[in-house]
N, C-alpha and C positions, 0 to 999 in steps of 0.2 A: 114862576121860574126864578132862583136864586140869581141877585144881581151878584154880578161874576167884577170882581175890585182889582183895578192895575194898583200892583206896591212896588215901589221903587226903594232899594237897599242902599240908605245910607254906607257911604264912605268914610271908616274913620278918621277922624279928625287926626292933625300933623300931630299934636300934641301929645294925643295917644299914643299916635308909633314911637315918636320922639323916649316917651316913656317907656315903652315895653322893651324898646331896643337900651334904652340904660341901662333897666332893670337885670338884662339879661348879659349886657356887659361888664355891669358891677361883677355880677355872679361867676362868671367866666375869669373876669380878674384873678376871684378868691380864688378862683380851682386853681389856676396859673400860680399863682405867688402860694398855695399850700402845696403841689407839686415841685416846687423850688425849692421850697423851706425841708422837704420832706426830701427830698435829695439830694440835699448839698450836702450832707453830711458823706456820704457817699463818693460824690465828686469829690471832695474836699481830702478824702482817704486814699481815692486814688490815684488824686494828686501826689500826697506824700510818695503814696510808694512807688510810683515811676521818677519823681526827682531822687527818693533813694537809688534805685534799681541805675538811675543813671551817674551816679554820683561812683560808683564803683566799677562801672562801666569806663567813664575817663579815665579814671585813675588806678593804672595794674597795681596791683600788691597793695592796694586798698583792702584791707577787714573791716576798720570801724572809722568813724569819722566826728569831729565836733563844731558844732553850727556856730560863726562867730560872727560880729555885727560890729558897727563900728560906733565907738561911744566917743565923743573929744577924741575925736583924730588917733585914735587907740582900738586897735582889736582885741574882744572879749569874749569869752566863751559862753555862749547863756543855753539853758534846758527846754526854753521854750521863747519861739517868738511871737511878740505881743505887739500890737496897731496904739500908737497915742492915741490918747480918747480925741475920734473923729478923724484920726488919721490913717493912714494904708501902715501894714508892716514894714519894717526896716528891713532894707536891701542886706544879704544876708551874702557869704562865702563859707566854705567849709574845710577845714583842716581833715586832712585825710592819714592815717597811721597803718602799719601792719601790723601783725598780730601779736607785736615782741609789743607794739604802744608806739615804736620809731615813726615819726613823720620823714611820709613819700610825697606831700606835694598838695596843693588847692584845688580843687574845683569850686569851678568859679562861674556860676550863673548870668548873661546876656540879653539883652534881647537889640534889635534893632529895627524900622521899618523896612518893608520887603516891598516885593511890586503888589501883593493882594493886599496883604497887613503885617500886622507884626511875626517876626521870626525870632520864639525866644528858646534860648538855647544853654548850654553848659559843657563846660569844657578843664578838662587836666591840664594842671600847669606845674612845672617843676622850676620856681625860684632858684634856685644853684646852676639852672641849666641855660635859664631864660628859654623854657620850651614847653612847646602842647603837645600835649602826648594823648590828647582824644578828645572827640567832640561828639556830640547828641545834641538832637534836636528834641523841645519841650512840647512846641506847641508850632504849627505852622498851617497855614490858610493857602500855600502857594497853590498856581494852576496846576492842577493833577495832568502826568505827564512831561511837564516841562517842569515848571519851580519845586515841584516836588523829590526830586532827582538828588534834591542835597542830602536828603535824607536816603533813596533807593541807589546812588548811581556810587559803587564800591572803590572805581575808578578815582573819585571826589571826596569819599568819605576817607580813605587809606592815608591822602595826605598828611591826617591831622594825627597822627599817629607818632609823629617826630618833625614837628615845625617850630625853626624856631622865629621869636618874634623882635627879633633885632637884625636891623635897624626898625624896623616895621614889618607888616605882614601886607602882602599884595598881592593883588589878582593878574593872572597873566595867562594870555591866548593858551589854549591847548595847545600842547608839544613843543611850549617856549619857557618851561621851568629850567633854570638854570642853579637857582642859590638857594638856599635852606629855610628863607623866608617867604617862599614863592608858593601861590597856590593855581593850581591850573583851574583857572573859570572849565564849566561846562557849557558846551555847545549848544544854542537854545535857552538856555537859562544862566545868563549872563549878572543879569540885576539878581537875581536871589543868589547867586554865588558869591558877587560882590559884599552884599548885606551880609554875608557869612564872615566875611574877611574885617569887614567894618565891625560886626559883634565882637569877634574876636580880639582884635585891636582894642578897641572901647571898653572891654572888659579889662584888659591888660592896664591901661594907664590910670582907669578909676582905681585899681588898687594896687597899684603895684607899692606906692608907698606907706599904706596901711600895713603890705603886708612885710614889708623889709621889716617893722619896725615891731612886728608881730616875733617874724623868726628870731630878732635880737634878745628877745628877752622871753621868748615861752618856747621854743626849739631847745633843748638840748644835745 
């Protein structure tokens, strides 16, 4: 009779899992960072074309527009913007024209923290007026339901349609707008309403003196 042999099934060693579990996260890495690489270009397009799409959006009687930056305390018009080597791109504004070439007014890009994350945003501004005559929202993380409302609740968005931003722009209780700089908070979404009011403002004063000094001499 065949003597009948107990085997006992080694356990792989730590070292081994250690490695097969790299091996397999290197690889998962590559796929991750080539799926990135392979459609940013993508994201990156349809980026532009919702900052276009909003960019004419703020600003009525917008046809065309030119992307300007600010070089030594001077706005300039440039065709394409470029990141210093190792640097993010230049904070940018845009001159907006009708279809005669006449400049209607700036839209003018924000962003500020909200209660989830950043709220970044853009908005019509007409220097002759001291006034916003529209706002879009870029990009927003708020609680769907609540902080999202800036972007869905008509009530909040119609505001910005004709605000102006002098003395400043302020948030104030629903059905206590009185004055032309007031914006009625939403009810439940008080902080992301806020953050709208502070983009807006904060957009205003970073350039308000670029761009006086813009219309002096490239406005006709």
């Amino acid at each position: 009779m065949d003597e009948i042999k107990n085997t006992t099934a080694k356990d792989p060693s730590s070292g081994r899992l250690i490695a097969t579990l790299g091996i397999f996260g290197f690889f998962s890495g590559l796929l991750l960072v080539g799926a990135y690489l392979f459609s940013l270009p993508m994201i990156e397009a349809n980026k532009a074309k919702a900052l276009e799409e909003a960019i004419y959006k703020v600003l009525p009687g917008c046809k065309s527009f030119e992307t300007l930056v600010l070089n030594n305390g001077q706005l300039e018009v440039v065709k394409e913007v470029k990141a210093a080597a190792g640097g993010k791109p230049p904070k940018t504004i845009y001159a907006g024209h009708d279809e005669t070439g006449k400049f209607v007014g700036f839209a003018i890009p924000s962003d500020e923290p909200g209660f989830q994350d950043i709220i970044a945003g853009i908005f019509g501004y007409l220097p002759d007026k001291k006034t916003i005559v529209g706002f879009e929202v870029l990009d927003s993380k708020e609680t769907p339901g609540l902080g999202d409302k800036i972007i869905k609740d008509q009530a909040f968005t119609v505001q910005f349609k004709s605000l102006s931003v002098e003395p400043q722009i302020i948030a104030v209780k629903k059905g206590e707008k009185k004055n032309p700089n007031e914006v009625e908070a939403i009810t439940g979404a008080t902080i992301s309403s806020k953050t709208v009011v502070r983009l807006l403002n904060k957009g205003v004063g970073e350039w308000k003196g670029a761009m006086e000094g813009y219309l002096k001499t490239q406005v006709n």
